[in-house]
C-alpha positions as CSV (number, residue, x, y, z in Angstrom):
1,X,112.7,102.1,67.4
2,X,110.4,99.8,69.6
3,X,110.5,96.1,69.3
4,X,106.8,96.3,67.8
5,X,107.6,99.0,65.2
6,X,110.7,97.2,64.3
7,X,108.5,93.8,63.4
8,X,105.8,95.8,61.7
9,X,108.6,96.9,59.1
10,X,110.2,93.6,59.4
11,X,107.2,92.1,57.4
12,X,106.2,95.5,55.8
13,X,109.1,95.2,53.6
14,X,109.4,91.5,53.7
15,X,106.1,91.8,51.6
16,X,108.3,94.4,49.3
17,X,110.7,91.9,49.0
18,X,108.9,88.8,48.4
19,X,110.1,87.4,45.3
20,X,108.9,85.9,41.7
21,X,107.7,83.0,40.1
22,X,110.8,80.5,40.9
23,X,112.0,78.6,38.5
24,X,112.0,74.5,38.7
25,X,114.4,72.1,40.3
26,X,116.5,69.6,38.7
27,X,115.6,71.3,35.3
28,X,116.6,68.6,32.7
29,X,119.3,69.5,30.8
30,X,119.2,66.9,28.1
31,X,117.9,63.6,27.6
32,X,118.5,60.4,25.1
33,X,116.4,60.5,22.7
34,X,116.4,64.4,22.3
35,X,113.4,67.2,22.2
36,X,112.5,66.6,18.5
37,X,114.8,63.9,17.7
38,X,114.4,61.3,14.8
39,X,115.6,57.7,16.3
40,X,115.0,54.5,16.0
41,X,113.0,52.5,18.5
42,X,114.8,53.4,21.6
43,X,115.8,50.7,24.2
44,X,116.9,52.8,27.2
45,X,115.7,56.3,28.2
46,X,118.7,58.6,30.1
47,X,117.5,61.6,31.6
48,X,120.1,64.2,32.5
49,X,119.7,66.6,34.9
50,X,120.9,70.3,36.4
51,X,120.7,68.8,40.7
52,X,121.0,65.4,41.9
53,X,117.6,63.9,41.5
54,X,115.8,61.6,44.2
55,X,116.0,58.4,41.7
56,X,113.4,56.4,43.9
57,X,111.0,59.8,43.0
58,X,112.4,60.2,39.5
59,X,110.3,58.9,37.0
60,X,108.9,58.9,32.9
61,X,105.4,58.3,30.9
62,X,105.6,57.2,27.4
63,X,102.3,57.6,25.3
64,X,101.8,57.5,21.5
65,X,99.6,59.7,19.9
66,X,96.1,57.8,21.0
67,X,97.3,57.8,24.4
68,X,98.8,54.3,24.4
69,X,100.8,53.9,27.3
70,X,103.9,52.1,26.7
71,X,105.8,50.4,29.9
72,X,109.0,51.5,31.0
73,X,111.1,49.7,33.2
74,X,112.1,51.4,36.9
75,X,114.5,53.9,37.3
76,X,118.4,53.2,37.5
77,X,121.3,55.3,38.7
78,X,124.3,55.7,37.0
79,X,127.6,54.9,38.4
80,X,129.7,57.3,36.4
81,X,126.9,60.3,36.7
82,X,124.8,60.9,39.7
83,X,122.7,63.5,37.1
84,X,121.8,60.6,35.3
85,X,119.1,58.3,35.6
86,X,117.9,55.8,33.0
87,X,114.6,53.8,32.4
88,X,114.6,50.5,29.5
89,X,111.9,50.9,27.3
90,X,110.3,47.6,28.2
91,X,108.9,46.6,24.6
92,X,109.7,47.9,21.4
93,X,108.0,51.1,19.6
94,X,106.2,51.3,16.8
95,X,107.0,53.8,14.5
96,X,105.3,57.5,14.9
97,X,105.2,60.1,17.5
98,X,105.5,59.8,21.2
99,X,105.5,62.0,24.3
100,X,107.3,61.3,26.6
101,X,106.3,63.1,29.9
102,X,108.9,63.0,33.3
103,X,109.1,63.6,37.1
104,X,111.8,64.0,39.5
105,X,112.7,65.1,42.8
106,X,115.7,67.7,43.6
107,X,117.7,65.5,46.5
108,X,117.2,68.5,48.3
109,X,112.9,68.1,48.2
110,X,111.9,69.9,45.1
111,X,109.8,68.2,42.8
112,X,109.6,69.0,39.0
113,X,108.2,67.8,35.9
114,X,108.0,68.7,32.3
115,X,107.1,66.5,28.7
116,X,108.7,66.3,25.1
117,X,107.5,64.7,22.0
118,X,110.6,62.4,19.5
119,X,109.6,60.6,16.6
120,X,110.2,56.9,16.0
121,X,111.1,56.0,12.7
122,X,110.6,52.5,10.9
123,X,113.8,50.3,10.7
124,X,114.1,50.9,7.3
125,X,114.2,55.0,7.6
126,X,116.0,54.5,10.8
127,X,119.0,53.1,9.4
128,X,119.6,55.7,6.5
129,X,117.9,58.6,8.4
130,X,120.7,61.4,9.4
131,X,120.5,63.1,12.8
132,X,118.4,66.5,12.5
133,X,118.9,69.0,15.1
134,X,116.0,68.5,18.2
135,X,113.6,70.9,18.3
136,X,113.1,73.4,21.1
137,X,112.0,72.4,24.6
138,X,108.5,74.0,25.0
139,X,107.3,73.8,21.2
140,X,104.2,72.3,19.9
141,X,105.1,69.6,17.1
142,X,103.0,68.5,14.6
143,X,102.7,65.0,13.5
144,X,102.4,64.3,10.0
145,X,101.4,60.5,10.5
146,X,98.7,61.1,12.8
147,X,97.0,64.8,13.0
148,X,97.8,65.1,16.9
149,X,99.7,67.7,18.2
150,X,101.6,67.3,21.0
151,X,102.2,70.2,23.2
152,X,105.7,70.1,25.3
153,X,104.9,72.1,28.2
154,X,108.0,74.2,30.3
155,X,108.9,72.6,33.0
156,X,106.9,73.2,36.1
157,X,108.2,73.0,39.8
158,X,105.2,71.9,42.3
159,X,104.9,74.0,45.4
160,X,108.9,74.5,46.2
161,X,108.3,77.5,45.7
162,X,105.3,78.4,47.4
163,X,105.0,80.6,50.0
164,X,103.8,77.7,53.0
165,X,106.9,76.0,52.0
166,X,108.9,78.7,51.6
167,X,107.6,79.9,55.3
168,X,108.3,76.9,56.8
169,X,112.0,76.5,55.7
170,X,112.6,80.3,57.2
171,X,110.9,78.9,60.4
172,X,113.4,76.4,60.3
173,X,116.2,78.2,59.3
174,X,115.3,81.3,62.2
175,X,114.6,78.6,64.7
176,X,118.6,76.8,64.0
177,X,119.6,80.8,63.8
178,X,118.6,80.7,67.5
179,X,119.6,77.6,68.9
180,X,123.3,78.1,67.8
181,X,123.1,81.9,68.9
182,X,122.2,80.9,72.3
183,X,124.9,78.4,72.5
184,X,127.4,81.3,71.2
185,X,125.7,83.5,73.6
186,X,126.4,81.4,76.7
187,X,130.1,80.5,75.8
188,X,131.3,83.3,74.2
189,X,129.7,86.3,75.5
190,X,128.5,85.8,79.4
191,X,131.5,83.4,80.1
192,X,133.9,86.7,79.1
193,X,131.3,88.8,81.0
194,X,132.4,87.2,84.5
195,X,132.9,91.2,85.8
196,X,129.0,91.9,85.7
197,X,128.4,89.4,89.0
198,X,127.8,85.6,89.5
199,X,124.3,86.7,89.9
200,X,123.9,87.9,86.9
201,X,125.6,85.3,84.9
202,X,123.8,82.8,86.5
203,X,120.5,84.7,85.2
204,X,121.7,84.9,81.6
205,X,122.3,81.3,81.6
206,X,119.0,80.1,82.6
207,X,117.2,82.8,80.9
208,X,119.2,81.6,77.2
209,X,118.4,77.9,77.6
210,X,114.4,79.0,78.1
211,X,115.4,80.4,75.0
212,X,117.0,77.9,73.3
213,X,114.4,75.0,74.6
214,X,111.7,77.0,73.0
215,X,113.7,77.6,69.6
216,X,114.6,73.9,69.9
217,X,110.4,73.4,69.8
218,X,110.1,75.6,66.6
219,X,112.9,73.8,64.9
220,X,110.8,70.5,65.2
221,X,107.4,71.8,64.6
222,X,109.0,73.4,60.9
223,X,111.0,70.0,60.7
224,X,107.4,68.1,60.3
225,X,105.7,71.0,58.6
226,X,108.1,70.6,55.5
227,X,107.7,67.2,55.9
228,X,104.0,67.4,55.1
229,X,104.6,70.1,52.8
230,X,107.2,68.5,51.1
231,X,105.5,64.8,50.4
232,X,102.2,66.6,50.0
233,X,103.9,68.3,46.8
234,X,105.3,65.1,45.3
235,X,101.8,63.2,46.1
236,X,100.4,65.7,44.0
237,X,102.4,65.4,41.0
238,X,100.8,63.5,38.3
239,X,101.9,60.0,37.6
240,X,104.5,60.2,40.9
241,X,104.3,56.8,42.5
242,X,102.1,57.3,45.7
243,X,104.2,56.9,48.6
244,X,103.7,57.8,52.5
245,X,105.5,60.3,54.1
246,X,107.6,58.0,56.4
247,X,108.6,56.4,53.0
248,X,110.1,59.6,51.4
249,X,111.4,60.3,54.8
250,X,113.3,57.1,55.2
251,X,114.1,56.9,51.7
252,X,115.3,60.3,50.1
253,X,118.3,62.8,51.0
254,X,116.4,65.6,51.8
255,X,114.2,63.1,54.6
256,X,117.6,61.9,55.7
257,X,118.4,65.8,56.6
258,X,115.2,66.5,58.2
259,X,115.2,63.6,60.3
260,X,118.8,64.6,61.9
261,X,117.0,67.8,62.1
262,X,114.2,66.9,64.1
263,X,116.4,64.8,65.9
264,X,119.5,66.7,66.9
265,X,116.7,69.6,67.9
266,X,114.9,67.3,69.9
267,X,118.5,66.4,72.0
268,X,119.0,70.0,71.8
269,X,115.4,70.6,73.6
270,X,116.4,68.0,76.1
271,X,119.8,69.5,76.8
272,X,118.3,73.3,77.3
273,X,115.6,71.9,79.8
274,X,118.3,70.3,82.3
275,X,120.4,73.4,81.5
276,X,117.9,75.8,83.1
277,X,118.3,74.2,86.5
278,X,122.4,74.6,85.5
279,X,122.8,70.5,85.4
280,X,126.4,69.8,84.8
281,X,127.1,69.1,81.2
282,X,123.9,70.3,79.7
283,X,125.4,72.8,77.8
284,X,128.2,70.6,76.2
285,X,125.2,68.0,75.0
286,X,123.3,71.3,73.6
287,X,126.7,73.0,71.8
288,X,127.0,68.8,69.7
289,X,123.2,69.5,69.0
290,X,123.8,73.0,67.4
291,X,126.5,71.9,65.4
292,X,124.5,68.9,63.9
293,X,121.8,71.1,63.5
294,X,124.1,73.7,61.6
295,X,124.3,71.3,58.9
296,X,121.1,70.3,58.3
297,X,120.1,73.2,55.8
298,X,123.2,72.3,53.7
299,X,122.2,68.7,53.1
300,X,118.0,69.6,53.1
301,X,119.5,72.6,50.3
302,X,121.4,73.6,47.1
303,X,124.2,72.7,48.6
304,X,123.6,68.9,49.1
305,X,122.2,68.9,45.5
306,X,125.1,70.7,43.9
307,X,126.5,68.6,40.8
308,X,130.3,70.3,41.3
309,X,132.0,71.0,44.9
310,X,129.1,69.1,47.0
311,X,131.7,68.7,49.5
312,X,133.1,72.2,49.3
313,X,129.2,73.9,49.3
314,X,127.9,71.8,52.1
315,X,131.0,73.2,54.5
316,X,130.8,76.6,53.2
317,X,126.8,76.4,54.1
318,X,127.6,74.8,57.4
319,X,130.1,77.6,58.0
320,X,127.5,80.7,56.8
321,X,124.6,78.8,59.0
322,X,127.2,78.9,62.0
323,X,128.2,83.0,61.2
324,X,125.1,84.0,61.0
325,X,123.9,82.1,64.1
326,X,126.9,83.7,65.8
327,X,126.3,87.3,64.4
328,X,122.5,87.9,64.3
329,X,121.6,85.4,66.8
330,X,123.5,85.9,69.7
331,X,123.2,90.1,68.9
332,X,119.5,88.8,69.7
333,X,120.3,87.0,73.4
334,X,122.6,90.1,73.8
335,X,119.5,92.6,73.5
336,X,116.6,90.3,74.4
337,X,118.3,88.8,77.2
338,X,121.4,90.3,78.6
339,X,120.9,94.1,78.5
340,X,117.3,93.3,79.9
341,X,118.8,91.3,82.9
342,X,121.7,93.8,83.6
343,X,119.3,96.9,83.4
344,X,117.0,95.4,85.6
345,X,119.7,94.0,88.2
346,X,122.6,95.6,88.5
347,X,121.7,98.9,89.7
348,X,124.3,101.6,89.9
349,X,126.9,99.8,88.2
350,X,123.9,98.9,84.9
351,X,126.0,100.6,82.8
352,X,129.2,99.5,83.2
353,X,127.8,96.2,83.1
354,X,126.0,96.7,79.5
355,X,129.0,97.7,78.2
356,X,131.1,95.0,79.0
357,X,128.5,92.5,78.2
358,X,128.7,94.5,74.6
359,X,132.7,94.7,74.2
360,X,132.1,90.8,74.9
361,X,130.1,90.3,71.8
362,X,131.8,92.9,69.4
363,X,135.1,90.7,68.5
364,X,133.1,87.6,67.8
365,X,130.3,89.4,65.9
366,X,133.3,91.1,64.1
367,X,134.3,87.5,63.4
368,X,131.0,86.2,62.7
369,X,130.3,88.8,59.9
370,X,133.4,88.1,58.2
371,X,132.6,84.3,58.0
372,X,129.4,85.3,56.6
373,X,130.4,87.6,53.8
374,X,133.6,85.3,52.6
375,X,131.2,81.9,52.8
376,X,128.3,83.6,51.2
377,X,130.9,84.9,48.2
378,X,131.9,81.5,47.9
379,X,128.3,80.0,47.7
380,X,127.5,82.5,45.0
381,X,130.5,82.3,43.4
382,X,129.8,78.4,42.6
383,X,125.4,78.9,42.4
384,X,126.2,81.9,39.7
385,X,127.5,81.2,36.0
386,X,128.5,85.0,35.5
387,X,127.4,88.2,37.2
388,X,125.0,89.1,35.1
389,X,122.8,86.2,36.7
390,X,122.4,88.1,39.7
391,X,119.7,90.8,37.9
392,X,118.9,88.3,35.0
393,X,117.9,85.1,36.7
394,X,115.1,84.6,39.4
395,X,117.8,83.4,41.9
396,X,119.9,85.7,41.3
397,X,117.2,88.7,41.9
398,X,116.7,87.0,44.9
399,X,120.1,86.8,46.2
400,X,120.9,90.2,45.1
401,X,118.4,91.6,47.3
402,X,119.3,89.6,50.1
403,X,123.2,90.7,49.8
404,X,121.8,94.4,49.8
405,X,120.1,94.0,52.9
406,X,123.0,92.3,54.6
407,X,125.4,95.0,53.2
408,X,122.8,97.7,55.3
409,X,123.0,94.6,58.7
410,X,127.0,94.9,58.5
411,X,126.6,98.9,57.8
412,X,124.2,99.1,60.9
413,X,126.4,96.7,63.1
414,X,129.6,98.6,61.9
415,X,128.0,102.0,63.5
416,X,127.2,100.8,66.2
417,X,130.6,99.4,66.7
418,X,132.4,102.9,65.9
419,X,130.1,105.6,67.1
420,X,127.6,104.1,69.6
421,X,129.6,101.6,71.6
422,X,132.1,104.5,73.3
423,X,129.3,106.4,74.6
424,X,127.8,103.1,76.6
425,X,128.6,104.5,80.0
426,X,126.2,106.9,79.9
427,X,122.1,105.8,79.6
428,X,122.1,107.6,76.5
429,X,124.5,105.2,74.7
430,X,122.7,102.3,75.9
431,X,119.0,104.0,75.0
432,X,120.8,104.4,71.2
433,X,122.4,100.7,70.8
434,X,119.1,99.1,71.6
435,X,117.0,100.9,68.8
436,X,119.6,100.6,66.4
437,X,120.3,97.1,67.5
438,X,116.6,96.2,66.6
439,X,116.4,97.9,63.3
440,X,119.8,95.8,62.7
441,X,117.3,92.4,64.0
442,X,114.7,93.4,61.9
443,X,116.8,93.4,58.8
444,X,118.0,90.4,59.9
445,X,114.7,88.8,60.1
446,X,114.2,89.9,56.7
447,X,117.3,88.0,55.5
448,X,115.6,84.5,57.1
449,X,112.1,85.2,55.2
450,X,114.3,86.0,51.5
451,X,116.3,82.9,52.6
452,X,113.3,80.5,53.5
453,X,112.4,81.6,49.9
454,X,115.4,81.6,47.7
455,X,116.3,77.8,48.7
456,X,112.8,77.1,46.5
457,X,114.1,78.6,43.8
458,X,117.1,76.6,41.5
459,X,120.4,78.1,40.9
C-alpha cells in the first residue's frame, strides 16, 4: 500500500467513524433548590456538578415568570467540594415560579448550560409545606399562579463537540504524538543502530529534528487554534460574562495547560533547530520539552477534570500519551526516515542495515504497546460506570471503536513482528514491512482523529 492510498483510507474511514451528537460537559448532577422543588425563598444557590467546573466561567440567571431578573451574587467555591459552586440570592423572592437558567465551564474547556423552573412558596406555606419529590430535568411545568410555562431545556454543550474543535485537539494531540516519537526515535532506536555507519546515524539525526522542529510548529499553531475555538465557544454562550481570550487563558485550568503547551513546544522548536546542526545538548533540552508536553493533554482533558483519582488519571494519561508517542510515532521516524536514509545510502549492506534499524525499534514498540493497552484499561476502567456504557453511552461508542481499531494496530504490528521481520534480509521482506507498516500508520492516524473527538464528549 502506497503512502497516498494509505491516507485516502485513513480519512475514508475516519468519515465512517466519525462519531454522534456528544453529550455536555460538567452535566449538573443536582442543585439546591431542586428541578421542581417547593422551597421557601432560597438564600444561597449550590450547583453540583459531574467535572470540575471553571468557577470564574460558572455562572446562574434567575427570572420570574415576567422576566424579572433577580440578582445573584458571584460565584464561590467550596472548600469541601470542588463540584460545588454556590451563588447568594442577593434579595429575597417573592413567592411564585422562577427559572433559574446556568452556565459553566468543564476545567478542561467545555462549556455547558441548561435551565430549571422551583417554586417559591409564601412564608406561611413554606413553613408547613412537606418536601415533594422534584420534577424531571427537561419537563415543561405549568404554573398555576401565573399562566406561563416554563420550558427546562436539556442541557446543551457549545461547540466541544464540534468538529473544528474536535480537529484541532487531534492536531494537537498528532503533533505531541510526533515530537515525543522523534525524541524516542533518536535515543532509543538510532543510538542502538550504531552498526548501520556514523554516516548514517548522523543523517537520521538531523533528518528527525527537521521533523520534530516542524511537529513542534503544528503543536503551537493547534495550541492557539483551540484557544480561539475554545473562548470563541464560551463568548457565545448566552449570559457568560464576556471575557478576552488572554483572560480565560490566564485565568482557567484548561488556559493554564495550553499555555505550557504552547510553551514547552515552542522550547521544543528551539531545541530541534540547534539539533539539526548536532549542537551539543540540543537533544537533552528537546527530550524535557517532550515530557512537559506529554502532559498537557491530561490537564487540557478528562483527566484533569476527573472528580475521583485526578492524580491517578492525569499519570495514567501522561503514561498512554508517552506509549503511544513511543509506539506509533517513532514506527513513523522508523519508516519515514530511517528505512528511506538506509535504502538510499547504504548500498550493498541496505538490508542488513534495515533490519537492524527494525530489531532496534521492535523491543521498545513491544513495550510501548503494552503501556498503552494497561493505561488505556485503566482510563476506561475509571471514565466507564459498567460495561454496558461502552455500546450505551456516546463516549462509550466512541471509545469502543477506537479500542477496535487499536486491537487491529497491535494485530498488524504483532505480524509484522512474527512473520515479516525474519525475512528482512532479503528486498522482499523490506518491500512487505513498509506497506504493512503504513496500513498500521494509517490506523493509527485514525485513532488521533476518534481521539481529537472523544475528549469533546463527557464520560
Amino acid at each position: 500500500m502506497t503512502a497516498s492510498k494509505a491516507v485516502r483510507v485513513a480519512f475514508l474511514l475516519g468519515l465512517v467513524l466519525s462519531p454522534a451528537t456528544a453529550r455536555a460537559h460538567a452535566r449538573l448532577t443536582r442543585s439546591e433548590p431542586a428541578s421542581g422543588s417547593r422551597v421557601a425563598s432560597p438564600q444561597i444557590i449550590r450547583l453540583w456538578f459531574s467535572e470540575k467546573p471553571e468557577v470564574l466561567l460558572t455562572g446562574v440567571t434567575i427570572t420570574d415568570g415576567s422576566g424579572r431578573v433577580f440578582a445573584v451574587g458571584p460565584p464561590l467555591p467550596s472548600a469541601r467540594d470542588p463540584l460545588e459552586v454556590s451563588f447568594a440570592v442577593s434579595t429575597p423572592l417573592p413567592a411564585g415560579r422562577y427559572r433559574l437558567a446556568w452556565r459553566a465551564v468543564s476545567s478542561d474547556g467545555h462549556p455547558s448550560r441548561s435551565s430549571f423552573t422551583f417554586i417559591v412558596l409564601a412564608a406561611a406555606a413554606a413553613a408547613t409545606e412537606s418536601l415533594p419529590a422534584p420534577t424531571t430535568r427537561g419537563s415543561a411545568i405549568q404554573s398555576a399562579d401565573t399562566g406561563i410555562s416554563f420550558g427546562a431545556g436539556e442541557e446543551q454543550a457549545n461547540g466541544s463537540e464540534s468538529a473544528s474543535s474536535s480537529l484541532a485537539r487531534s492536531f494537537s494531540f498528532g503533533g505531541i504524538l510526533i515530537v515525543i516519537g522523534v525524541i524516542v526515535f533518536n535515543l532509543l532506536v538510532v543510538a542502538r543502530s550504531d552498526r548501520i555507519g556514523s554516516e548514517l546515524v548522523w543523517r537520521m539525526e538531523s533528518r528527525a529534528a527537521v521533523v520534530g522542529f516542524a511537529a513542534s510548529i503544528l503543536v503551537i499553531i493547534a495550541g492557539f487554534t483551540r484557544i480561539y475555538l475554545e473562548s470563541r465557544m464560551m463568548n457565545e454562550m448566552p449570559g457568560m460574562q464576556a471575557m478576552s481570550m488572554t483572560e480565560m487563558v490566564m485565568h482557567t485550568r484548561w488556559g493554564f495547560a495550553l499555555r505550557l503547551e504552547i510553551i514547552a513546544a515552542f522550547l521544543a522548536l528551539i531545541s530541534f533547530a540547534i539539533a539539526i546542526p548536532r549542537v551539543r545538548g540540543a537533544w537533552l533540552t528537546a527530550s524535557l520539552c517532550a515530557a512537559v508536553l506529554g502532559f498537557t493533554p491530561a490537564l487540557a482533558g478528562h483527566a484533569g477534570a476527573s472528580p475521583r483519582f485526578t492524580a491517578l488519571m492525569i499519570a495514567t494519561d501522561f503514561l498512554h500519551v508517552l506509549g503511544a508517542s513511543s509506539w506509533l510515532g517513532n514506527l513513523a521516524c522508523v519508516m519515514l526516515i530511517g528505512v528511506p536514509i538506509v535504502l538510499r545510502n547504504a548500498g550493498e549492506e541496505r538490508w542488513q542495515s534495515v533490519a537492524t534499524l527494525v530489531n532496534a525499534f521492535s523491543p521498545v514498540a513491544l513495550a510501548s504497546a503494552t503501556v498503552v493497552v494497561l493505561s488505556g484499561t485503566i482510563a476506561s476502567w475509571v471514565h466507564l460506570d459498567r460495561l454496558s456504557d461502552l455500546w450505551t453511552t456516546t463516549y462509550g461508542q466512541m471509545l469502543f471503536r477506537k479500542l477496535i481499531l487499536v486491537a487491529l494496530t497491535l494485530a498488524i504490528g504483532g505480524y509484522n513482528f512474527r512473520m515479516v521481520q525474519p525475512r528482512l534480509l532479503q528486498e522482499g521482506g523490506t518491500a512487505r514491512i513498509r506497506r504493512w507498516a503504513a496500513l498500521e500508520l494509517s490506523l493509527g492516524v485514525i485513532i488521533i482523529l476518534i481521539t481529537g473527538f472523544l475528549t469533546g464528549i463527557s464520560p
